[in-house]
N, C-alpha and C positions, 0 to 999 in steps of 0.2 A: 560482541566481546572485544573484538581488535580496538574498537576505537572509544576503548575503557585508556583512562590517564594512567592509572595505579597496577600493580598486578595482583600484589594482596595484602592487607590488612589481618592483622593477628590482634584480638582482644584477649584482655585478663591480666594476669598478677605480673611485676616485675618489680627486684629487688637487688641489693650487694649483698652478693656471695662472700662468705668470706671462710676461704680451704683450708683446712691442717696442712701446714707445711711439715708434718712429721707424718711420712706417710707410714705407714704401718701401725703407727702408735695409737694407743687408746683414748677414747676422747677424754679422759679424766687426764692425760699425760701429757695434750698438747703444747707446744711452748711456744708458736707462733701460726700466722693464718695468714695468707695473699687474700687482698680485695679483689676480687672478680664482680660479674654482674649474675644474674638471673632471673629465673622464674619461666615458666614455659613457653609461654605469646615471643618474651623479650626472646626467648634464644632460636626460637624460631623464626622471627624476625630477622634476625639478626644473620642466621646461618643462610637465608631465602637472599639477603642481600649480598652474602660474600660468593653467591654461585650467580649473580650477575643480576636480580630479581629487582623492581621498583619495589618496594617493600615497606609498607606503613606498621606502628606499633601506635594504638588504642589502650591503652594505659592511664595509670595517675600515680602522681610522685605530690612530696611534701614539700612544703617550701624550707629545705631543709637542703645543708650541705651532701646526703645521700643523695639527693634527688638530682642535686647539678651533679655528683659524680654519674649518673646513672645516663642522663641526657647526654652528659658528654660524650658519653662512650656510644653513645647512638649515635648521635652526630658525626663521631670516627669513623664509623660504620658504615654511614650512606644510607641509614634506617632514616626514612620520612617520621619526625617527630613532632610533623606541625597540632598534630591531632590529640595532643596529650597535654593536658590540662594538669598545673600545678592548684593544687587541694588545700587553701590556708586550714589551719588547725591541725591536720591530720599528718601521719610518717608517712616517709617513705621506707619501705619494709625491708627487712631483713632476714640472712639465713648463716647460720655457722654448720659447719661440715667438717667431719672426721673422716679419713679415707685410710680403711682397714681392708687392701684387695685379700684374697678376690672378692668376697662375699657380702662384706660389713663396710656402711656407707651409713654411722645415724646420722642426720641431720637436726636442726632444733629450730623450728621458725621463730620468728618476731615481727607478727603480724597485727598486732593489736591496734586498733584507729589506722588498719593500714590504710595510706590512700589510694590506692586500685580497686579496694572493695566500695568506693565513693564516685567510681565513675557513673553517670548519671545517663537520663533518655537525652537530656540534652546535650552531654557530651558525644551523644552516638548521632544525633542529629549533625553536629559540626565537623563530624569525621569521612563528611562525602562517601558511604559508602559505597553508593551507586557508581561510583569511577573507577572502582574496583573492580576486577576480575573473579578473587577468590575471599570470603572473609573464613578466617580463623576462629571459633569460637573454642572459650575451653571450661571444664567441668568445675575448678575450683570457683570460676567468679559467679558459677550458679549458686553459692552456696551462703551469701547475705545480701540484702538491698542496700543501697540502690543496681549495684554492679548483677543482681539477677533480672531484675526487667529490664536494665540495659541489652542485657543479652539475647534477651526475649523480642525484644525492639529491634535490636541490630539483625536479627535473622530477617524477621516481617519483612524490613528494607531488603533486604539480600532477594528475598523471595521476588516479592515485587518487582524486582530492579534487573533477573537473572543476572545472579550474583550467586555464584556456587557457593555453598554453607560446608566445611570441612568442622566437625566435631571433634577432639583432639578430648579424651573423656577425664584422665588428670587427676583420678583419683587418691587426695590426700585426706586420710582417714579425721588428723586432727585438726581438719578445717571443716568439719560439719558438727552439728550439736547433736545430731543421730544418723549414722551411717544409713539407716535406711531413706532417711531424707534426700541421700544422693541420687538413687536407684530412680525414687517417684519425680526429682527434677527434672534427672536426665531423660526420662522417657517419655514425660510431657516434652521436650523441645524435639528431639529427634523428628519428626514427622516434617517438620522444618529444613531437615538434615539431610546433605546428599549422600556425604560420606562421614564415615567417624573410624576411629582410628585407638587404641586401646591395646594392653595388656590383655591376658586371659584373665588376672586378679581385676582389671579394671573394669572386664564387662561381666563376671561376675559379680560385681557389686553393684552395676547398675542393674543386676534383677534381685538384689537381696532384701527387696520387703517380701519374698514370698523366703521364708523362712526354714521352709524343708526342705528349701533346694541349695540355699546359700547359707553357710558358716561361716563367721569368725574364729582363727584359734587364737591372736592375743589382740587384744585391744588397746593395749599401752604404747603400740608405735602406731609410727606417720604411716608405714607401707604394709599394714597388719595381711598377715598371710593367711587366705580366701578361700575356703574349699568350697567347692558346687557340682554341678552337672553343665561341663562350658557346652556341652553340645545345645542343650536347651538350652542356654544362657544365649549363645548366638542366636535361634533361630526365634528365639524371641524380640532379639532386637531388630533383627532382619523384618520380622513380622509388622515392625512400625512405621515403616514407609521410607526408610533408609534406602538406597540402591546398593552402597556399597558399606563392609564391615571388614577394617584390617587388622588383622592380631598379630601385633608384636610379640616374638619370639627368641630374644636377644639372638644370639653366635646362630640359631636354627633361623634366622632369618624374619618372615612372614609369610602369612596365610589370608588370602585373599578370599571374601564367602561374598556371595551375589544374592540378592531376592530370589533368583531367578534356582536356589539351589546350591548352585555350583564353588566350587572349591578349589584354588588352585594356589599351590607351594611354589614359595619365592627364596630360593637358598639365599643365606646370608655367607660374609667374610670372614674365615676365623682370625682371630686376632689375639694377642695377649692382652687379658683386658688390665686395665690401672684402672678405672674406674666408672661405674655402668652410668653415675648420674648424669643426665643433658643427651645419652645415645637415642633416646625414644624422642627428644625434640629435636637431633640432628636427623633423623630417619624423615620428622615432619617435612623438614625444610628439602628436604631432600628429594621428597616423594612428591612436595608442590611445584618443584621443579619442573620434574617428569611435568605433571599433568599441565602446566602450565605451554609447554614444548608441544600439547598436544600426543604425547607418548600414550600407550594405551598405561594401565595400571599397573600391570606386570613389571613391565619397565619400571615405572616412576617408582616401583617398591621396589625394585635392582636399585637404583639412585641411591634413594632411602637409605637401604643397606648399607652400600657404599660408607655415607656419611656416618651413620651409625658408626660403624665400625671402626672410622677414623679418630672420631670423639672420643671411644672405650680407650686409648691408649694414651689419652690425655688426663691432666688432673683436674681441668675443668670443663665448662659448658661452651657459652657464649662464647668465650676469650680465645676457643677454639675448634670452632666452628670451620670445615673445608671451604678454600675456594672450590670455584668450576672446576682449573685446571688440574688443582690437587686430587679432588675426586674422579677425574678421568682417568688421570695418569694411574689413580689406584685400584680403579676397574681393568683399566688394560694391562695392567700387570698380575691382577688377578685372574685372568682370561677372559676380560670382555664382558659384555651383558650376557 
């Protein structure tokens, strides 16, 4: 592990954000939007390297002026972006965002020919993952080729290479052509998987081709709300050869579950939130930290928090993402790990 080049590599979607600058206002009302960046790998990336991390991003952009803006802003960042291939033909993708605190957050993708869903086996080949420590994988780029056997490929390597496999599960309802498609993707790669990392709505839907366990109540949004049985839901996915399953629990913090059984609560920071979207990819970066430190879990999902928490009071993702210092000084004034 020590005398790995990289610390970790995040694969999947990245795109320009672009916020309601009228917070409060309805998205029908907006009357202007700050460009930001996103998507989940990228803010993960991105937060892994503002707490000190070598930090690779495994992506695809369009040879398109989004795409320099997007590069650029990795580059600002200290994000290793040699590993990301611009895609002739295809966009680089996009997302407009309403920010209605506390609760209301639509968003509306513009993903179509994106280019991140075109990263290839051979772009996983050229992204040295074996010099890596930790690879990121995440749930949306399972969900069309080439970017699903990319994914499929870049674990194999992982495996082979001991290369810890962190699953980050990312479930966005309107990037699948049948939500049960997500459940049966995700649960074929998991076995691959050391850790994954999820919502309760998230790993409920990764078991909802079994149909009398998992609901939909509406279909018509990105983050459709999931009724099931999470107890089964976990201990199903634990059942797949996963060691480790984290359930993100915004302000309540997280819930660590083992193979082995076991259970154990990781208070979060309460905060005033402004806006929940990017806290579940600040928690990522945060928690790779920890483990990267060699911290046991516990900790690294203290970190986690931390970062979470600092993001929620923000109006964006990526753009603001904690350093090191900032999220220490924000632990020790909250009283410490």
């Amino acid at each position: 592990m020590n005398s790995k080049k990289f610390d970790v590599i995040t694969f999947g979607r990245s795109s320009i954000d672009l916020y309601s600058q009228d917070i409060g206002a309805p998205f029908s009302e907006i009357k202007g939007f700050d460009a930001f960046v996103g998507g989940s790998p990228l803010n993960i990336a991105v937060g892994c390297a503002r707490l000190g991390l070598n930090a690779s991003l495994l992506t695809a952009v369009g040879n398109d002026k989004v795409g320099e803006f997007i590069l650029d802003f990795l580059n600002n960042e200290g994000v290793n972006t040699q590993f990301i291939p611009v895609k002739n033909g295809t966009r680089s993708s996009a997302v407009v965002l309403g920010i209605e605190p506390p609760d209301k957050f639509p968003l509306v993708y513009y993903r179509d020919n994106a280019a991140d869903s075109q990263v290839d086996i051979d772009d996983v080949d050229k992204a040295r993952i074996p010099e890596h420590k930790i690879v990121l994988i995440n749930g949306t780029a399972l969900n069309v080729e080439p970017t699903r056997s990319a994914t499929f490929y870049a674990t194999e390597i992982a495996n082979r290479n001991k290369v810890d496999v962190v699953l980050d599960l990312d479930f966005r309802a309107d990037q699948w052509h049948d939500y049960r498609a997500f459940g049966l993707t995700v649960r074929a790669i998991l076995p691959r998987v050391k850790i994954a990392i999820g919502t309760e709505e998230e790993i409920l839907a990764a078991t909802m081709s079994n149909a009398s366990q998992v609901t939909i109540k509406d279909q018509q949004i990105s983050a459709p709300e999931i009724e099931g049985d999470i107890s089964a839901s976990i201990k199903q996915l634990l059942g797949s050869g996963i060691e480790t399953l984290i359930v993100k629990q915004g302000e309540k913090g997280a819930t660590i579950y083992t193979k082995d059984g076991m259970a154990q609560q990781v208070p979060g920071f309460p905060v005033e939130v402004l806006n929940v979207l990017g806290a579940g990819d600040a928690f990522a970066s945060g928690f790779l930290y920890g483990q990267l430190q060699g911290w046991d879990v516990w900790k690294s999902c203290r970190m986690g928090n931390a970062s979470g928490a600092q993001v929620v009071t923000k109006k964006g993702c990526a753009n603001f993402m904690p350093t090191l210092k900032e999220s220490l000084e924000f632990i020790a004034e909250k009283g410490g790990f």
